[in-house]
mmCIF file as gemmi writes it, N, C-alpha and C atoms, coordinates in Angstrom:
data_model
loop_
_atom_site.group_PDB
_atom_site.id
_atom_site.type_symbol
_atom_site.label_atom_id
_atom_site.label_alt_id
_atom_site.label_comp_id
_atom_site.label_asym_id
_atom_site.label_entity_id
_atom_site.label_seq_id
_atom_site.pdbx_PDB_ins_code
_atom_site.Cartn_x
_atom_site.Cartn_y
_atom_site.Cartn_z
_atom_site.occupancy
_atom_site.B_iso_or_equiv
_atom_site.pdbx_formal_charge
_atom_site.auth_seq_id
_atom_site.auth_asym_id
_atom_site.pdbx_PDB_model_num
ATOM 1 N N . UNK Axp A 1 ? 0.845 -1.187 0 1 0 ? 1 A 1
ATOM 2 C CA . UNK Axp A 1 ? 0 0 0 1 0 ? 1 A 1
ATOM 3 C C . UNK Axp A 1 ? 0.887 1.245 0 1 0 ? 1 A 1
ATOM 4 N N . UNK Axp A 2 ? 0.571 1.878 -0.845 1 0 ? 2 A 1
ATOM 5 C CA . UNK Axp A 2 ? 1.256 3.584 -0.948 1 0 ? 2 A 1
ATOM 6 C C . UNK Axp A 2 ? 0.75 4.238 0.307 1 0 ? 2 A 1
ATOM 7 N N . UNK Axp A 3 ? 1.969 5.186 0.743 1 0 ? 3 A 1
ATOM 8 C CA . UNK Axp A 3 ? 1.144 6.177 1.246 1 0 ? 3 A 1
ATOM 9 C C . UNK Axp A 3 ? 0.802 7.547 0.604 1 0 ? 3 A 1
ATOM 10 N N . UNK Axp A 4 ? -0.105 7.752 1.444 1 0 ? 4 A 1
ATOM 11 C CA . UNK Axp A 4 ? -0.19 9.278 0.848 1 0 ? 4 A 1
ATOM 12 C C . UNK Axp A 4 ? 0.526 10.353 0.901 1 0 ? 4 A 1
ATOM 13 N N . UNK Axp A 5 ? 0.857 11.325 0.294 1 0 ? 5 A 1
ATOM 14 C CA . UNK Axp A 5 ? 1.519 12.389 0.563 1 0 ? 5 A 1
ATOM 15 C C . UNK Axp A 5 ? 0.687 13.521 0.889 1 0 ? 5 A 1
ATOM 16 N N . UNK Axp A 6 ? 1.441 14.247 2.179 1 0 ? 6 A 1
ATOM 17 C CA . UNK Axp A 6 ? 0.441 14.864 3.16 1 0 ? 6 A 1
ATOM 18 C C . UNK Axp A 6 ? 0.696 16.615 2.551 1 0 ? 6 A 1
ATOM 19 N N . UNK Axp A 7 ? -0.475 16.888 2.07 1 0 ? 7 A 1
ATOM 20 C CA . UNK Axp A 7 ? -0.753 18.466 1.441 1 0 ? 7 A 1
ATOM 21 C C . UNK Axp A 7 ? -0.316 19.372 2.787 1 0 ? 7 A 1
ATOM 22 N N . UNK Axp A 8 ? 1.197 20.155 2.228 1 0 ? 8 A 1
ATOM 23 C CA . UNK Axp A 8 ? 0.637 21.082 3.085 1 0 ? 8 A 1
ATOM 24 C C . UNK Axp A 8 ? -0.467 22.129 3.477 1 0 ? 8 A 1
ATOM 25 N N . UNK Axp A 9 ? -0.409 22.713 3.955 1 0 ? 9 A 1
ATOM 26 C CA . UNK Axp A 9 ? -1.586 24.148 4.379 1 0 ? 9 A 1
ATOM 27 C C . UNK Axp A 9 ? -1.533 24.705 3.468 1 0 ? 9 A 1
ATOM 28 N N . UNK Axp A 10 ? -0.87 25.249 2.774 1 0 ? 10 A 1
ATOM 29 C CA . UNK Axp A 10 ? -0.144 26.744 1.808 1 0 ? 10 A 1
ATOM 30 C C . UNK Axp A 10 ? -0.734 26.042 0.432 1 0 ? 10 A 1
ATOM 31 N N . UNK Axp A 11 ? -0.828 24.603 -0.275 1 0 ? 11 A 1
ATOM 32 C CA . UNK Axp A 11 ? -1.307 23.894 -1.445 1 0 ? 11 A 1
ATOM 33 C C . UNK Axp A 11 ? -2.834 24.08 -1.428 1 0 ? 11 A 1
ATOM 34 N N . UNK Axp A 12 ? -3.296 24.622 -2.2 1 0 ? 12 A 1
ATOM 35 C CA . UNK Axp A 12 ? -4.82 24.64 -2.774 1 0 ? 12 A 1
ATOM 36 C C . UNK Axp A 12 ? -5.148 23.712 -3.342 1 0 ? 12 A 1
ATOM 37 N N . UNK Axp A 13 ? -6.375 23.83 -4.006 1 0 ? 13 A 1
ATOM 38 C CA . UNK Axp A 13 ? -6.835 23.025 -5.642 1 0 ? 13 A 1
ATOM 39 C C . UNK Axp A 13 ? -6.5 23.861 -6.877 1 0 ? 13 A 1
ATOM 40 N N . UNK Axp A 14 ? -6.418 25.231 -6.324 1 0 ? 14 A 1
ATOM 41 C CA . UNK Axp A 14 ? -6.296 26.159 -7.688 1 0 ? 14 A 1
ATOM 42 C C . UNK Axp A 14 ? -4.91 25.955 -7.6 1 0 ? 14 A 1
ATOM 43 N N . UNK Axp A 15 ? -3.972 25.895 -6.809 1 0 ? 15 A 1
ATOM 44 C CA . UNK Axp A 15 ? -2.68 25.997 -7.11 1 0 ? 15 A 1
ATOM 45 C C . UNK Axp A 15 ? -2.22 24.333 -8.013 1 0 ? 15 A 1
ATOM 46 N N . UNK Axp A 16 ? -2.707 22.848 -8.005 1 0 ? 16 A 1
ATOM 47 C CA . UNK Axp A 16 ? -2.468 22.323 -8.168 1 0 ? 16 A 1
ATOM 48 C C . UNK Axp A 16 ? -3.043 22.111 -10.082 1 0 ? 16 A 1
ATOM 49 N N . UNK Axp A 17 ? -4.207 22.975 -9.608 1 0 ? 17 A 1
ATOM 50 C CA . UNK Axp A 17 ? -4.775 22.782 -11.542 1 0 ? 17 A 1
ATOM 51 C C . UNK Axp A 17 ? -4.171 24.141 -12.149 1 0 ? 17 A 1
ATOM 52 N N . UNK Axp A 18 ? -3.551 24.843 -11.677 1 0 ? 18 A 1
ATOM 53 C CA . UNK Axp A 18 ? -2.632 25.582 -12.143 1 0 ? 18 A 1
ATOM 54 C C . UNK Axp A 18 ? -1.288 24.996 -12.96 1 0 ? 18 A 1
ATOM 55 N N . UNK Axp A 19 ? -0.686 24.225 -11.736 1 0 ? 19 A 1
ATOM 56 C CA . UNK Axp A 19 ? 0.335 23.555 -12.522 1 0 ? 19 A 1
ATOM 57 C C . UNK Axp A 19 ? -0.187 22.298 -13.498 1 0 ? 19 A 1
ATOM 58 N N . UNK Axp A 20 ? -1.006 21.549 -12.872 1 0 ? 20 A 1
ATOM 59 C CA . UNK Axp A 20 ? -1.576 20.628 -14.334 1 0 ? 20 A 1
ATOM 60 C C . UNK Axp A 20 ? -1.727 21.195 -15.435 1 0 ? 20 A 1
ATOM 61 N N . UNK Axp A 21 ? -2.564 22.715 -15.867 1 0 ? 21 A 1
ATOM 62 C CA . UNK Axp A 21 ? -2.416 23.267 -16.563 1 0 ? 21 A 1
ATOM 63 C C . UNK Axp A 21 ? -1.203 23.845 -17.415 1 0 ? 21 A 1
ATOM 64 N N . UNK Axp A 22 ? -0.55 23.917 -16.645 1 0 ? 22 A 1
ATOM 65 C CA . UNK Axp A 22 ? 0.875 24.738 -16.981 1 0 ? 22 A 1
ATOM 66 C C . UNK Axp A 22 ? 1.796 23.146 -17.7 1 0 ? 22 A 1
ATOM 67 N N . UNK Axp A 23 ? 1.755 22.218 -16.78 1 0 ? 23 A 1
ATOM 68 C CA . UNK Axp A 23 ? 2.545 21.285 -17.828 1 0 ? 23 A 1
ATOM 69 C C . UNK Axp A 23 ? 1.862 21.023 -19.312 1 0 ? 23 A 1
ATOM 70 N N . UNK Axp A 24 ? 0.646 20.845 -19.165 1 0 ? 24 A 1
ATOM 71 C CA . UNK Axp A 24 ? 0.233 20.574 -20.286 1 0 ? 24 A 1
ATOM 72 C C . UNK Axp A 24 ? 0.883 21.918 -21.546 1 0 ? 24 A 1
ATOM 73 N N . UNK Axp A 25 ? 0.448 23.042 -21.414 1 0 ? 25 A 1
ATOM 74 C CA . UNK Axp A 25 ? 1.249 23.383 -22.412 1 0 ? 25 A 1
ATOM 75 C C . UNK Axp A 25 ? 1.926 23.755 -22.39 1 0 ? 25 A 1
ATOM 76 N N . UNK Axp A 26 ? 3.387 22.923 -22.104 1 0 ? 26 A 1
ATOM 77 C CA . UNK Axp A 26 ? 5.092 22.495 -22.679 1 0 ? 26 A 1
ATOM 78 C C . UNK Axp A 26 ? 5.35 23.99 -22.211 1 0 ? 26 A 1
ATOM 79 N N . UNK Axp A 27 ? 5.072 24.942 -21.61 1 0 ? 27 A 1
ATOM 80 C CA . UNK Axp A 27 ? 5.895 26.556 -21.525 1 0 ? 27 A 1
ATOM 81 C C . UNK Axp A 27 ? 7.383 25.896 -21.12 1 0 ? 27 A 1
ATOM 82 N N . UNK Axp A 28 ? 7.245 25.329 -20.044 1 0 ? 28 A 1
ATOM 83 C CA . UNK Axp A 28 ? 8.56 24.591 -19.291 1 0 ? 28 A 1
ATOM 84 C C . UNK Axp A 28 ? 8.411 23.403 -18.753 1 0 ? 28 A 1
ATOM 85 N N . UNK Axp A 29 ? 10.031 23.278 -17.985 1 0 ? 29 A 1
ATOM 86 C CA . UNK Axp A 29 ? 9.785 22.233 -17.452 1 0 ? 29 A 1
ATOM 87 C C . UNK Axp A 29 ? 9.407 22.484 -16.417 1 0 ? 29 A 1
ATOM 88 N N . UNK Axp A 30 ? 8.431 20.961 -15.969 1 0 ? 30 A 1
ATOM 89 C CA . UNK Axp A 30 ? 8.207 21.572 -14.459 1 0 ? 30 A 1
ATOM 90 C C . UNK Axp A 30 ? 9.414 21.947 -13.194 1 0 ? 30 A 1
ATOM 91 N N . UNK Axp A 31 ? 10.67 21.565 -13.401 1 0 ? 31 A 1
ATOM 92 C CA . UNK Axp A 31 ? 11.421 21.889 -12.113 1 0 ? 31 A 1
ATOM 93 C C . UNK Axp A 31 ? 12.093 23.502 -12.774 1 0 ? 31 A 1
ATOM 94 N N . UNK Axp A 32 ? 11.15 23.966 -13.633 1 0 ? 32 A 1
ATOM 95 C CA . UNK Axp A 32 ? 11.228 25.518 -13.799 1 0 ? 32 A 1
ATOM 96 C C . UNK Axp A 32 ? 9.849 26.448 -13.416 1 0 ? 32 A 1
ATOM 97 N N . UNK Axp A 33 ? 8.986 25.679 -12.801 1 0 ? 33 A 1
ATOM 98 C CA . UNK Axp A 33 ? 7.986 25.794 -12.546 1 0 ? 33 A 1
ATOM 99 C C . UNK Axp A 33 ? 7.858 27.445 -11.201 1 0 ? 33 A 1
ATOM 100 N N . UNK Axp A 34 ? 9.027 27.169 -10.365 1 0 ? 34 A 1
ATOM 101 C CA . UNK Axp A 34 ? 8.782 28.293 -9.537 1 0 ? 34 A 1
ATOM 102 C C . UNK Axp A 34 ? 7.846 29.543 -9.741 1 0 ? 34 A 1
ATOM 103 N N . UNK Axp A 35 ? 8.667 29.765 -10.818 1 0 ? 35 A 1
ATOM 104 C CA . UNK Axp A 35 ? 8.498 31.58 -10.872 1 0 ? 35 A 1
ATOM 105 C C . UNK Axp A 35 ? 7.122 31.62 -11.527 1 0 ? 35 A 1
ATOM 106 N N . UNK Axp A 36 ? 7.186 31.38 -12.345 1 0 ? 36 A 1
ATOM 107 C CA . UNK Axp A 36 ? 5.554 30.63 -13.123 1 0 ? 36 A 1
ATOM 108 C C . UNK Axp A 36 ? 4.317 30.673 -11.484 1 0 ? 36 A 1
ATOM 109 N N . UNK Axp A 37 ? 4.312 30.269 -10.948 1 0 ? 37 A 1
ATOM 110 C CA . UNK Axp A 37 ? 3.785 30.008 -9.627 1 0 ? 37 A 1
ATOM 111 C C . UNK Axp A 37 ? 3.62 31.34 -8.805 1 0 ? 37 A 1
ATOM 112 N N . UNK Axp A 38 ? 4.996 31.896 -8.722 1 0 ? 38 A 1
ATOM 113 C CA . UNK Axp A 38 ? 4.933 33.523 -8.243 1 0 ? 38 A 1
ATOM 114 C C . UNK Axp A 38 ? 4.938 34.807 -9.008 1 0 ? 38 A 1
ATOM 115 N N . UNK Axp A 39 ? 4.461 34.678 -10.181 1 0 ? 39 A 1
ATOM 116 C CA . UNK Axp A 39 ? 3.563 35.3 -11.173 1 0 ? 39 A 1
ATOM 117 C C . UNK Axp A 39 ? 2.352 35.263 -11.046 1 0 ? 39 A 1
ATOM 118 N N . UNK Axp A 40 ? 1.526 34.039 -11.544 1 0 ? 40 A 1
ATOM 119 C CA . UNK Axp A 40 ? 0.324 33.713 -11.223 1 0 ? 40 A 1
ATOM 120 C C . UNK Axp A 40 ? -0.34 33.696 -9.881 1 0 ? 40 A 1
ATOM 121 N N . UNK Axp A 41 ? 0.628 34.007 -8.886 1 0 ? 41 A 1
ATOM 122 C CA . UNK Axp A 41 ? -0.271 34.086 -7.678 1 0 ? 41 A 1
ATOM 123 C C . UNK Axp A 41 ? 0.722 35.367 -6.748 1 0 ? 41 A 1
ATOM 124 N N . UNK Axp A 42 ? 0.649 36.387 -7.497 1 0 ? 42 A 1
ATOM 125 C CA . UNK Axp A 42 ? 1.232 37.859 -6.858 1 0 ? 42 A 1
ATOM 126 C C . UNK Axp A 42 ? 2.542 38.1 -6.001 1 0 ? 42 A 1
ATOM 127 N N . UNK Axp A 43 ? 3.233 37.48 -6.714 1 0 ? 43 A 1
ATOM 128 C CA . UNK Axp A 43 ? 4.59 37.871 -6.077 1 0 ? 43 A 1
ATOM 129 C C . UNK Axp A 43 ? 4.649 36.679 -4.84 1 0 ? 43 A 1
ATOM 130 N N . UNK Axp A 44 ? 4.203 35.51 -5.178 1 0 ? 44 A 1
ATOM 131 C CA . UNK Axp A 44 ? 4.026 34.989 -3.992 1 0 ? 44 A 1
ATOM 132 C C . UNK Axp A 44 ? 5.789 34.459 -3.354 1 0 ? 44 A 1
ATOM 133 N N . UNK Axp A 45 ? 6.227 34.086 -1.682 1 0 ? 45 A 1
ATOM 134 C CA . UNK Axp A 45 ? 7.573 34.258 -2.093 1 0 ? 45 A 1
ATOM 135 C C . UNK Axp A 45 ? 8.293 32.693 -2.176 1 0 ? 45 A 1
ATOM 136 N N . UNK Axp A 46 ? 9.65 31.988 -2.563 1 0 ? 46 A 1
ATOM 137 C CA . UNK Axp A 46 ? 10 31.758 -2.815 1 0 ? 46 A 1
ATOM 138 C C . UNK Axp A 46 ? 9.667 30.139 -2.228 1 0 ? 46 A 1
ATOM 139 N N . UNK Axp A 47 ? 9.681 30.427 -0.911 1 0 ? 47 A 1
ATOM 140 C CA . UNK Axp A 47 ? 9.269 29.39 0.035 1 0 ? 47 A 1
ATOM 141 C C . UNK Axp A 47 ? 8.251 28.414 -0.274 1 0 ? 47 A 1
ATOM 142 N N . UNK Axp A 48 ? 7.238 29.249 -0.516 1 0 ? 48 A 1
ATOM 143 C CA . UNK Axp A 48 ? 5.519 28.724 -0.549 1 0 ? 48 A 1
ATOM 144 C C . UNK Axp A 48 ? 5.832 28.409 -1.938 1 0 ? 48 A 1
ATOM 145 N N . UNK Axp A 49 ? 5.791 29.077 -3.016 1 0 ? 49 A 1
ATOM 146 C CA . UNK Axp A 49 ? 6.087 28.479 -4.1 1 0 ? 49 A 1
ATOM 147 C C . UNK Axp A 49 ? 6.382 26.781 -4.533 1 0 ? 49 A 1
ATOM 148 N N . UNK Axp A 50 ? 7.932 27.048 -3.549 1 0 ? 50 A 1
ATOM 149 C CA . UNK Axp A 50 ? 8.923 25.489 -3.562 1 0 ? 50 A 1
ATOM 150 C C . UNK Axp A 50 ? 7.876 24.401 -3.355 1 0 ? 50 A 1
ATOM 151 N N . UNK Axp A 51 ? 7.546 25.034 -1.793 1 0 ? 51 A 1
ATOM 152 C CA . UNK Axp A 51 ? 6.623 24.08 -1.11 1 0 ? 51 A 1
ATOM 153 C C . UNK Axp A 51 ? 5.43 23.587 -1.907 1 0 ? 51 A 1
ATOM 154 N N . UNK Axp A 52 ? 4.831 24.319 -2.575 1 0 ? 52 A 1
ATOM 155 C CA . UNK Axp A 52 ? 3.792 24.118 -3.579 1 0 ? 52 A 1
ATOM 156 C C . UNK Axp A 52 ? 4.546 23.018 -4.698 1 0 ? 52 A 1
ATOM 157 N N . UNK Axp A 53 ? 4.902 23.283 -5.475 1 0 ? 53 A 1
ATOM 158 C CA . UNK Axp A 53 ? 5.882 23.048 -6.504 1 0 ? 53 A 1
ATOM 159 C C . UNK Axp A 53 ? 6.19 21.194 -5.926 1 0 ? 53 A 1
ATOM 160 N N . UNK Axp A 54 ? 6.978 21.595 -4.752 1 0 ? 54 A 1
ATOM 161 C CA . UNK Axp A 54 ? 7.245 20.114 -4.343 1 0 ? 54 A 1
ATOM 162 C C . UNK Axp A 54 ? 6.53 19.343 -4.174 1 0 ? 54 A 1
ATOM 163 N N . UNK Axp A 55 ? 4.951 19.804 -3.464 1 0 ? 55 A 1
ATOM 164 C CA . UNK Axp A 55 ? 3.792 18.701 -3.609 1 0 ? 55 A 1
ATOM 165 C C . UNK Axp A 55 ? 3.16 18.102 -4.638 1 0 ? 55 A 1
ATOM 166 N N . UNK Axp A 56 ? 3.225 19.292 -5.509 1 0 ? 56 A 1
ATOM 167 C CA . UNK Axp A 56 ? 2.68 18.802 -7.207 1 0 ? 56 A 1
ATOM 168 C C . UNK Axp A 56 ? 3.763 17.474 -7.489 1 0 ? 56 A 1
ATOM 169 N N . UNK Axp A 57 ? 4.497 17.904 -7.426 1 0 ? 57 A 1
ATOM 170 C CA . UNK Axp A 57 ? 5.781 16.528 -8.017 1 0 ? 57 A 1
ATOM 171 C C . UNK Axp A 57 ? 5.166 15.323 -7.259 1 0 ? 57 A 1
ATOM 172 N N . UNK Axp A 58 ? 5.336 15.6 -5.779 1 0 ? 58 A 1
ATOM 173 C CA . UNK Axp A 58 ? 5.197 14.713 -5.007 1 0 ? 58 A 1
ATOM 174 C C . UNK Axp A 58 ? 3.886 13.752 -5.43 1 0 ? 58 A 1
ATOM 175 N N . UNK Axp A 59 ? 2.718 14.682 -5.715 1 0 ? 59 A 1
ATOM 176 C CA . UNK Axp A 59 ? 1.68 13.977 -5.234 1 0 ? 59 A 1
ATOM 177 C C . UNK Axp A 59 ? 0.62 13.65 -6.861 1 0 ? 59 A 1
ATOM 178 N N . UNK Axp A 60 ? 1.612 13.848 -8.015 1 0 ? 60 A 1
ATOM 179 C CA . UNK Axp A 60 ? 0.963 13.72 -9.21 1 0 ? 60 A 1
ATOM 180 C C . UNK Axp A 60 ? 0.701 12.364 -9.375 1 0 ? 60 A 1
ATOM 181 N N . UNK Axp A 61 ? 1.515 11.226 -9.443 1 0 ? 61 A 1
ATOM 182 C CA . UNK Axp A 61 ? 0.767 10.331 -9.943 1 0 ? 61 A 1
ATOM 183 C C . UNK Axp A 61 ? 0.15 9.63 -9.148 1 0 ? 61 A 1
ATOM 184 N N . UNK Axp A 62 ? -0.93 10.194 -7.764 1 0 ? 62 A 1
ATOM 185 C CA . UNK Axp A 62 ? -1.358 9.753 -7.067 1 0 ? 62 A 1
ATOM 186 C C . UNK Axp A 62 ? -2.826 10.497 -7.38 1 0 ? 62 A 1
ATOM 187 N N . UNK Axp A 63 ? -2.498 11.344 -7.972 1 0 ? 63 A 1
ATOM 188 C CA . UNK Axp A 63 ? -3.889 12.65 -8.122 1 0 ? 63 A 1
ATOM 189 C C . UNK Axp A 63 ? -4.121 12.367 -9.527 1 0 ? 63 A 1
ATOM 190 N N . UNK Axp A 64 ? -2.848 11.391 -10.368 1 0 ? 64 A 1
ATOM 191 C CA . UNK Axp A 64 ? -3.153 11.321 -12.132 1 0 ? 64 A 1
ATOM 192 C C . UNK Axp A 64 ? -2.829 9.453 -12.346 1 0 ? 64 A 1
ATOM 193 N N . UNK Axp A 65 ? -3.601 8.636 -11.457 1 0 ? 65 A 1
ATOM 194 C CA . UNK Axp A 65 ? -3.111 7.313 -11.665 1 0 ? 65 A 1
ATOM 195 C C . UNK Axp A 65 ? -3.106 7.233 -13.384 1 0 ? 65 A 1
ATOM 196 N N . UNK Axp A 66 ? -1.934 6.313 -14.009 1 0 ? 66 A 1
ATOM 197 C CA . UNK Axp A 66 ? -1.868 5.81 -15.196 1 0 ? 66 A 1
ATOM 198 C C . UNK Axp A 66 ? -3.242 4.64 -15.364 1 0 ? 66 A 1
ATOM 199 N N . UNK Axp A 67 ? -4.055 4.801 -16.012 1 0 ? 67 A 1
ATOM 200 C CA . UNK Axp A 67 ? -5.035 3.959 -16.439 1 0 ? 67 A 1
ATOM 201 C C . UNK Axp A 67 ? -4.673 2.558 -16.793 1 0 ? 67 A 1
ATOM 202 N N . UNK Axp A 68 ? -3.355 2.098 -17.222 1 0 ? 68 A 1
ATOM 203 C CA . UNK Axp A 68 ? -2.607 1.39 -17.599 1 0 ? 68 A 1
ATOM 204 C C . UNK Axp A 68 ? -1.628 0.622 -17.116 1 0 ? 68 A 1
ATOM 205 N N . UNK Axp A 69 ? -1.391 1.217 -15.617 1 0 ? 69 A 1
ATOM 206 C CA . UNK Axp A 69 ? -0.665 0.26 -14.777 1 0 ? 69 A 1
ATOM 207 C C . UNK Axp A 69 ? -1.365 -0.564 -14.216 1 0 ? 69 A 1
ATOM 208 N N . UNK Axp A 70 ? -2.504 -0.413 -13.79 1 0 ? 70 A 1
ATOM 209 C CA . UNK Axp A 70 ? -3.355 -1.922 -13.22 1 0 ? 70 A 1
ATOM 210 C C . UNK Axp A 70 ? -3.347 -2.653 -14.45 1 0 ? 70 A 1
ATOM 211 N N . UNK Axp A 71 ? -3.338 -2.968 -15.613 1 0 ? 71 A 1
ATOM 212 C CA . UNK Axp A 71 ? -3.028 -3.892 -16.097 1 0 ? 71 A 1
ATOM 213 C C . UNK Axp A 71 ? -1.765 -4.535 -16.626 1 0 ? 71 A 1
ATOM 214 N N . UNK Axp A 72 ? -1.077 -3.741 -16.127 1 0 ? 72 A 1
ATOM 215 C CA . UNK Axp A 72 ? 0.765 -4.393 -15.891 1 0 ? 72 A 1
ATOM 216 C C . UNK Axp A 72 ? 0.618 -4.832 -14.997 1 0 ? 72 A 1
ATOM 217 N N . UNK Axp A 73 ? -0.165 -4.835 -13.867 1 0 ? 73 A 1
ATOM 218 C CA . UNK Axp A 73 ? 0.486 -5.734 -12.023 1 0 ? 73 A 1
ATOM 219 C C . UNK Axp A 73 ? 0.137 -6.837 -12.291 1 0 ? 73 A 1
């Protein structure tokens, strides 16, 4: 059993379909994702950003299961 990865306080829903959004169209990569983040949400600072940033990584293919790995196990 996986565990979960625990959202901090500072992670929204808008902040997370922000970045879903944002990978989808290719602007960058996501571990260029910061500033992108503190644009779109007012100068926000560097910290909260990361922290944001790091949960998306963290917690994508738990929030985007592959349709396709239950039939590899």
């Amino acid at each position: 059993m996986q565990d979960k990865t625990i959202q901090p306080a500072c992670v929204t829903e808008t902040h997370l379909l922000f970045l879903d959004a944002l990978r989808l169209t290719g602007l960058t990569n996501m571990y260029g994702a910061r500033p992108y983040i503190q644009k779109a949400f007012n100068g926000m600072d560097d910290r909260t950003a990361s922290k944001i940033l790091a949960y998306w990584m963290a917690s994508f293919e738990e929030r985007h299961p592959d349709p396709d790995s239950e039939a590899r196990q």
